[in-house]
C-alpha atoms as an extended CHARMM CRD file, in Angstrom:
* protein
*
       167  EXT
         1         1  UNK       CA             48.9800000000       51.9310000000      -36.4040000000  PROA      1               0.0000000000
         2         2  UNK       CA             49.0180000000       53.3650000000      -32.8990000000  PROA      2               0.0000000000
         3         3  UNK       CA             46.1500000000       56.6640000000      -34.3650000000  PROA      3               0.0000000000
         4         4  UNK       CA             44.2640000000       53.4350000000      -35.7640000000  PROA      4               0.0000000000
         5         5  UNK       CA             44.1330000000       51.5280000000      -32.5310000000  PROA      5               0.0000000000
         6         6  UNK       CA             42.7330000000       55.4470000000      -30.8030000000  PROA      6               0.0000000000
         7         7  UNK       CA             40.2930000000       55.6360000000      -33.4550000000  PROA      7               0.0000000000
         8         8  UNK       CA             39.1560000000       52.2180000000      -33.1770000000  PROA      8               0.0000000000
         9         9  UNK       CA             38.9580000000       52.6360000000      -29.2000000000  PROA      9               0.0000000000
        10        10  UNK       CA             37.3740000000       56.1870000000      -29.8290000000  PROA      10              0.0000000000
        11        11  UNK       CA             34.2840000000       54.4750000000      -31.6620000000  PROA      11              0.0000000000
        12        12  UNK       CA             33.6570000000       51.4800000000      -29.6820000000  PROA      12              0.0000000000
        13        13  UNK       CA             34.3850000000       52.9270000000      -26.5280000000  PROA      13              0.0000000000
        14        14  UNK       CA             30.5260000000       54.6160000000      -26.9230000000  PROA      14              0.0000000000
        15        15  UNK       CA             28.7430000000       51.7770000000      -28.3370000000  PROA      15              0.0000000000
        16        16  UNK       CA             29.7000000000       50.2400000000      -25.0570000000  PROA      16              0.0000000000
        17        17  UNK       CA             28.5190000000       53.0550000000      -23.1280000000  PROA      17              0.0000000000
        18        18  UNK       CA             24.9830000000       53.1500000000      -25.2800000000  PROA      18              0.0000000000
        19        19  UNK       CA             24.8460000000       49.1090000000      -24.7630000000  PROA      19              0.0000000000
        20        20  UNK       CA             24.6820000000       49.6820000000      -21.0810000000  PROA      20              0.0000000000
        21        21  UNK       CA             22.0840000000       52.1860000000      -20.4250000000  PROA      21              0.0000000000
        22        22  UNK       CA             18.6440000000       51.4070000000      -19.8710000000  PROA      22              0.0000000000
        23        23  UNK       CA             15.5410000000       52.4840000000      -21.3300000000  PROA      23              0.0000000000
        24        24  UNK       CA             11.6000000000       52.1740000000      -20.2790000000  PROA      24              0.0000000000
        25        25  UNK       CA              8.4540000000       52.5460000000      -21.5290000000  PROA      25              0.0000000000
        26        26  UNK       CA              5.3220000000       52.3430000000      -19.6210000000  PROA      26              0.0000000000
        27        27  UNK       CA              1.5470000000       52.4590000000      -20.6080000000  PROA      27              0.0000000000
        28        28  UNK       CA             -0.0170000000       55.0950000000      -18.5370000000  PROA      28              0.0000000000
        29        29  UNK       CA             -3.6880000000       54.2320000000      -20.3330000000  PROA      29              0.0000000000
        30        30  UNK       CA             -3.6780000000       51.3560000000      -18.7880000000  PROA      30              0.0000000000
        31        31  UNK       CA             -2.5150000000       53.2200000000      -15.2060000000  PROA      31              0.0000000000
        32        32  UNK       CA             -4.5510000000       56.2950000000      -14.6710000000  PROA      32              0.0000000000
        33        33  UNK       CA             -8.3130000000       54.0290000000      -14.7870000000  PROA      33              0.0000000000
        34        34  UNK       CA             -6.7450000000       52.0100000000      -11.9030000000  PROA      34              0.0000000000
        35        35  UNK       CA             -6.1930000000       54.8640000000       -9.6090000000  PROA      35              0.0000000000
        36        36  UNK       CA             -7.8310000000       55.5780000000       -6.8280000000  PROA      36              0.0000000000
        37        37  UNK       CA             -7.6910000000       58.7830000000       -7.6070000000  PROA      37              0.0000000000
        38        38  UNK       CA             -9.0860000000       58.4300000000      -10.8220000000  PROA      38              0.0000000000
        39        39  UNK       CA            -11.9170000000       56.7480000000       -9.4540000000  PROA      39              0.0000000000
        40        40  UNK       CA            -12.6250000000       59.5060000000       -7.0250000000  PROA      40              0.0000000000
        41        41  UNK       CA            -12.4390000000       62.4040000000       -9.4530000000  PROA      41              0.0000000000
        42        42  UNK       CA            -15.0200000000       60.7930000000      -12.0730000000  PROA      42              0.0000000000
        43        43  UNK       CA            -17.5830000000       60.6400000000       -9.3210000000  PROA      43              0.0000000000
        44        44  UNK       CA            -17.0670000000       64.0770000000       -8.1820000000  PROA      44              0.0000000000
        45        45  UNK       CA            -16.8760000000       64.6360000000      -11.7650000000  PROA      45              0.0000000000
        46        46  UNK       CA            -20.7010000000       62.8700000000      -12.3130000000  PROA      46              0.0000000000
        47        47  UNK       CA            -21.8190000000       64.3300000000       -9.3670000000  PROA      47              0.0000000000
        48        48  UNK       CA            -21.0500000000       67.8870000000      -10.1690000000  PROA      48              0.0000000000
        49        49  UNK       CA            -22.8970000000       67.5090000000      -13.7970000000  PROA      49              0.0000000000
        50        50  UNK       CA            -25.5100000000       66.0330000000      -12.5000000000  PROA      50              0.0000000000
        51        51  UNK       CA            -25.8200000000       69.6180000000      -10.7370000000  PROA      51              0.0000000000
        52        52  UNK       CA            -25.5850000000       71.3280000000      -13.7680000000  PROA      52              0.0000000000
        53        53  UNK       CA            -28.3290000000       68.8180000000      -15.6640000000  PROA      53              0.0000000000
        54        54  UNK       CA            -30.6320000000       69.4070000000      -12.5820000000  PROA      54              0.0000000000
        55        55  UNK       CA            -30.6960000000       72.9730000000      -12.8960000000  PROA      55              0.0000000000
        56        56  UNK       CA            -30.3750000000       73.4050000000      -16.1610000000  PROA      56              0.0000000000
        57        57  UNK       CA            -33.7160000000       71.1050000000      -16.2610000000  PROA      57              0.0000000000
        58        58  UNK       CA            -35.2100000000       73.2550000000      -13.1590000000  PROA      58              0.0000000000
        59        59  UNK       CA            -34.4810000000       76.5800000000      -15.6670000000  PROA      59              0.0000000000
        60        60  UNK       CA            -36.2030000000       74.5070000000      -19.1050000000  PROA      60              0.0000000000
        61        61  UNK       CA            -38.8220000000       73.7200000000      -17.3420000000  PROA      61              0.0000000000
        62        62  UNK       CA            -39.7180000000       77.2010000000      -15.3220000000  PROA      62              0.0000000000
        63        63  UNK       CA            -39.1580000000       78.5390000000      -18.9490000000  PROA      63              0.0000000000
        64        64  UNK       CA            -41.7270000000       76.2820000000      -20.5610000000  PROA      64              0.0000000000
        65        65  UNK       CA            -44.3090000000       76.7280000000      -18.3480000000  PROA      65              0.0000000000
        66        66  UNK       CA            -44.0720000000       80.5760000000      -18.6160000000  PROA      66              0.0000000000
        67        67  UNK       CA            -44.1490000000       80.2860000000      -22.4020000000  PROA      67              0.0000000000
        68        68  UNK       CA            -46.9200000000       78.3470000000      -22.3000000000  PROA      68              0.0000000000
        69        69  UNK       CA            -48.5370000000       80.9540000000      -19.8640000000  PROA      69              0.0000000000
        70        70  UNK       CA            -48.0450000000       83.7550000000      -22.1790000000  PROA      70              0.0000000000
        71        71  UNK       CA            -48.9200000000       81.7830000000      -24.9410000000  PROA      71              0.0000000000
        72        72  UNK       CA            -52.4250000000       80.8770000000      -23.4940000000  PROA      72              0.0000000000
        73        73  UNK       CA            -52.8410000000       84.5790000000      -21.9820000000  PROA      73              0.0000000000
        74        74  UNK       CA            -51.0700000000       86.4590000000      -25.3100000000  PROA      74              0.0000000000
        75        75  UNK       CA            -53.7880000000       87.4910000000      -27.0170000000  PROA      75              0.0000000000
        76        76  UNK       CA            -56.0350000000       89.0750000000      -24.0520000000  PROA      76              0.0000000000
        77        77  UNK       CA            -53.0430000000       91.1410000000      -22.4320000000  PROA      77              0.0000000000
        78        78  UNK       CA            -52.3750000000       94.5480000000      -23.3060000000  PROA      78              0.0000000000
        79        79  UNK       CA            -49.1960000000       95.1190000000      -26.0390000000  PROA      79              0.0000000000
        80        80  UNK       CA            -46.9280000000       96.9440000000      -23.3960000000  PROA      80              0.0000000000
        81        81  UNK       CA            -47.3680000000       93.7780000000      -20.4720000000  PROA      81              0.0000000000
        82        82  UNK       CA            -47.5270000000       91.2500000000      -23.6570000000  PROA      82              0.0000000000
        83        83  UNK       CA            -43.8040000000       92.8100000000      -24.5510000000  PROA      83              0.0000000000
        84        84  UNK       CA            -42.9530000000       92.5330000000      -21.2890000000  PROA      84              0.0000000000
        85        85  UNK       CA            -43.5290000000       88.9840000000      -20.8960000000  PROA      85              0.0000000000
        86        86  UNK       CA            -41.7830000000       88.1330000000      -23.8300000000  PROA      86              0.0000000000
        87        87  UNK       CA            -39.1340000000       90.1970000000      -22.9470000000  PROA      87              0.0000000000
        88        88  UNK       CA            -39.0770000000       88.3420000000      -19.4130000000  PROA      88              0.0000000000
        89        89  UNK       CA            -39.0100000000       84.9460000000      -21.3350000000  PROA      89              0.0000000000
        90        90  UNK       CA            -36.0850000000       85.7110000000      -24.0320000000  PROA      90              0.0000000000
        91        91  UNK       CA            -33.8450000000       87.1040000000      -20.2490000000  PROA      91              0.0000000000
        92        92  UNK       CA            -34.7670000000       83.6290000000      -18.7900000000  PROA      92              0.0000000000
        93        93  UNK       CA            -33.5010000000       81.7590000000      -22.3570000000  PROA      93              0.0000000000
        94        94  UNK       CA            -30.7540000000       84.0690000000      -22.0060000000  PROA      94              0.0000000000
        95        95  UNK       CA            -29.6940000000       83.3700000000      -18.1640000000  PROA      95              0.0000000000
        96        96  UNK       CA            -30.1170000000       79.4340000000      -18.9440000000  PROA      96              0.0000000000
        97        97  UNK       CA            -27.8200000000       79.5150000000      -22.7220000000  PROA      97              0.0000000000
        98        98  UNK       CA            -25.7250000000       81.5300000000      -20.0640000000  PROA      98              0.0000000000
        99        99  UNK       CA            -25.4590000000       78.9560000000      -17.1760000000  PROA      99              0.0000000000
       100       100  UNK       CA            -25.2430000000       76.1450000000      -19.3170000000  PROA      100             0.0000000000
       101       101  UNK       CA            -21.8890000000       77.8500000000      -21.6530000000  PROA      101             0.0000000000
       102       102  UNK       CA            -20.4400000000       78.8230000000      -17.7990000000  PROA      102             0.0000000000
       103       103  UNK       CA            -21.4070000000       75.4260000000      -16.3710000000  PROA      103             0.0000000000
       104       104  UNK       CA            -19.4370000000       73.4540000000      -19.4460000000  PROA      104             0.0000000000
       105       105  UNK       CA            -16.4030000000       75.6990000000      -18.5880000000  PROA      105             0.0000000000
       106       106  UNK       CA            -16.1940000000       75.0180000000      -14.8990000000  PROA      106             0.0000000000
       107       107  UNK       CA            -16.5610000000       71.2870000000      -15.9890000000  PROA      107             0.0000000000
       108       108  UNK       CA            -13.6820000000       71.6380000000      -18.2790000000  PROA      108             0.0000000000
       109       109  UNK       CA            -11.8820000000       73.7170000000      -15.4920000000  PROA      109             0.0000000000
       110       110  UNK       CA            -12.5150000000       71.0150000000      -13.1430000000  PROA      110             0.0000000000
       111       111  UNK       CA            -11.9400000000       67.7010000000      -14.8460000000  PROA      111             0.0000000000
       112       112  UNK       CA             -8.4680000000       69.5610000000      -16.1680000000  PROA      112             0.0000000000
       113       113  UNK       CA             -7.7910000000       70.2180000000      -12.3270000000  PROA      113             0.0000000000
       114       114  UNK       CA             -8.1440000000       66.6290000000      -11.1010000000  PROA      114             0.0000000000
       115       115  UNK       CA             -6.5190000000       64.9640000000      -14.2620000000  PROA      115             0.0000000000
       116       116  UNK       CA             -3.6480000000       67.4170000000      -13.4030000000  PROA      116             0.0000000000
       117       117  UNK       CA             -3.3000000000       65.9500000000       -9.8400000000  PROA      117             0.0000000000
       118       118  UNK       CA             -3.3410000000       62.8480000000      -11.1700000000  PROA      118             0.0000000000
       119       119  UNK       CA             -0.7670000000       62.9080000000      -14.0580000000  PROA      119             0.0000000000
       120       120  UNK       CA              1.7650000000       64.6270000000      -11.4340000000  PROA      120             0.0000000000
       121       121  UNK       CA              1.2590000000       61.6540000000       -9.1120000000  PROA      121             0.0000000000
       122       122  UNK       CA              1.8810000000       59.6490000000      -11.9840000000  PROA      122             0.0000000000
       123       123  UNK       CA              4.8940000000       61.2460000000      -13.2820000000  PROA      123             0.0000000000
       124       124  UNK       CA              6.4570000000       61.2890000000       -9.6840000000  PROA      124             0.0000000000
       125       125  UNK       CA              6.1370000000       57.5460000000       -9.6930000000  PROA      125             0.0000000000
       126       126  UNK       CA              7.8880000000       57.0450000000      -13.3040000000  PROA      126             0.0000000000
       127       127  UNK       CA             10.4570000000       59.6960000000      -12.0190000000  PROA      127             0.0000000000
       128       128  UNK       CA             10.8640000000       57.1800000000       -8.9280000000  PROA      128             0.0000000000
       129       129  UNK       CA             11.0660000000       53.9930000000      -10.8210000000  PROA      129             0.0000000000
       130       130  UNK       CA             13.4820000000       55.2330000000      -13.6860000000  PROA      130             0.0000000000
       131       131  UNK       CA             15.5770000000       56.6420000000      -10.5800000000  PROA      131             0.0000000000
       132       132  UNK       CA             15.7540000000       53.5180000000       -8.8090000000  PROA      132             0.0000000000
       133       133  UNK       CA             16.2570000000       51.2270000000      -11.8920000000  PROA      133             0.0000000000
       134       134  UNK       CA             18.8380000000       53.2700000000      -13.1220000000  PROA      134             0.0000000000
       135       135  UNK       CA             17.1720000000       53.9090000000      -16.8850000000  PROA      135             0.0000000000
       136       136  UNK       CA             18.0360000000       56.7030000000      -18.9630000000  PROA      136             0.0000000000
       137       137  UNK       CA             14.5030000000       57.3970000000      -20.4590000000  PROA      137             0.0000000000
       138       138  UNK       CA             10.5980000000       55.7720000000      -19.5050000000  PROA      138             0.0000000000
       139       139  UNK       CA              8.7370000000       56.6890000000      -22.6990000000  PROA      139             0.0000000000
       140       140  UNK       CA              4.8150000000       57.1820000000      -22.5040000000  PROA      140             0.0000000000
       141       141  UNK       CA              3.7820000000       54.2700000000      -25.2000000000  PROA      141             0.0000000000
       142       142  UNK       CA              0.2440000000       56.3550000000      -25.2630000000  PROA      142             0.0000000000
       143       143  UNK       CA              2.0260000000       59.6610000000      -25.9180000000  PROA      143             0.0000000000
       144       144  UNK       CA              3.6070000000       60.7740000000      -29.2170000000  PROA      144             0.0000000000
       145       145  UNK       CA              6.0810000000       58.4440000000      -29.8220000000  PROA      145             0.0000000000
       146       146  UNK       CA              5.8790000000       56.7370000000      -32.9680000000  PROA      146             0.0000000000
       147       147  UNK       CA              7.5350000000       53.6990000000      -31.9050000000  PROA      147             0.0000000000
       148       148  UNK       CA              9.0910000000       51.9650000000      -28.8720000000  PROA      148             0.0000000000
       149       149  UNK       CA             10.8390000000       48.6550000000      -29.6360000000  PROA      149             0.0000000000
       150       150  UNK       CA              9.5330000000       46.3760000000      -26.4290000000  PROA      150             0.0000000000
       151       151  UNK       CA             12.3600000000       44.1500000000      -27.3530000000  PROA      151             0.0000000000
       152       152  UNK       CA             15.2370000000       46.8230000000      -26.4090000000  PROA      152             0.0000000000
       153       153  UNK       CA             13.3360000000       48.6560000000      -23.6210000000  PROA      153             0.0000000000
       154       154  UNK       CA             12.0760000000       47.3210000000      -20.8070000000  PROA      154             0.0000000000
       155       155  UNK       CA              7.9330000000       47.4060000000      -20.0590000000  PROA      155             0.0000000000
       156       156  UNK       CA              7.8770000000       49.5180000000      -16.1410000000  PROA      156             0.0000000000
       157       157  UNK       CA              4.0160000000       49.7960000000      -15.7800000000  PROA      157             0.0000000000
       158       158  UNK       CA              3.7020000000       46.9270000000      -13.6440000000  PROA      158             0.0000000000
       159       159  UNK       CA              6.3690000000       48.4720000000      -11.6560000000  PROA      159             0.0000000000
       160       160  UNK       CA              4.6200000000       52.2640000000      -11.6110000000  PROA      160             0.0000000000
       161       161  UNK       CA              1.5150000000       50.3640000000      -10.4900000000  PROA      161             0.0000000000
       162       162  UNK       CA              3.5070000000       48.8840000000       -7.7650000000  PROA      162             0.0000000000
       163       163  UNK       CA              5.2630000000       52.3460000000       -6.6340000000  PROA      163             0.0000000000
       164       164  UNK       CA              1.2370000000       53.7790000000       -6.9650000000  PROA      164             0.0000000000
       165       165  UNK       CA              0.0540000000       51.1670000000       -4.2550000000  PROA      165             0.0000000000
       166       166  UNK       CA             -2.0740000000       49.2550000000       -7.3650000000  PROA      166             0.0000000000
       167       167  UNK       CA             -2.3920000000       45.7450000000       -8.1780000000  PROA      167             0.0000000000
């Protein structure tokens, strides 16, 4: 009777325990657009490939016009300054394909850079609202996870918005 009454205490003693925690989930999709931050890096983001498109433009359009040079001019020039020229033409295609595969990467580079920044400030604010709210997990509803039951965890993105300073 008495190892009954333990083993009985022994299992509900931890459902009690589980019934008390708390657990989150938060929609940071519907965060990160609202961000200052967010804001800010998209229009250094635009800005810095509208760089890119300029010169990338400038370079198509230098290279166009000196095609259409030689083009005009091929068949009066002498073979070794003909070769030349089209040599000179295929190292201009070459330097634009060239700026415009490094130009992609440092646009890569850079947008991963500033959405870094910004998912850390985002964290630290679900790290400060689980903290002060006392839950055991916040799950990212736009991660991985295949399911969150919204009736057994509690919805925090109002309250990350509130810890980011956004209404």
């Amino acid at each position: 009777m008495f190892r009954k009454l333990i083993l009985a205490l022994m299992l509900i003693i931890p459902m009690g325990m589980c019934a008390q925690q708390k657990f989150g989930h938060v929609n940071s999709a519907a965060i990160i657009p609202l961000m200052p931050e967010y804001t800010a890096a998209q229009a250094d983001l635009q800005s810095l490939q509208k760089q890119y498109e300029d010169e990338i433009k400038r370079m198509n359009d230098e290279l166009a016009k000196k095609s259409e040079e030689f083009e005009a001019q091929k068949a009066t020039l002498p073979a070794n300054i003909a070769e030349r020229r089209e040599k000179e033409l295929q190292d201009l295609y070459g330097r634009m394909q060239q700026y415009y595969q490094e130009g992609q990467q440092h646009m890569q580079k850079a947008s991963e850079d500033k959405m870094a920044a910004i998912s850390e400030k985002l964290k630290n604010a679900i790290k400060e609202v689980g903290a002060a709210g006392g839950y055991v997990y916040i799950l990212d509803m736009t991660g991985a996870v295949p399911y969150i039951s919204e009736t057994l965890s509690t919805d925090v993105t109002e309250e990350v918005k509130a810890k980011l300073g956004i209404k």
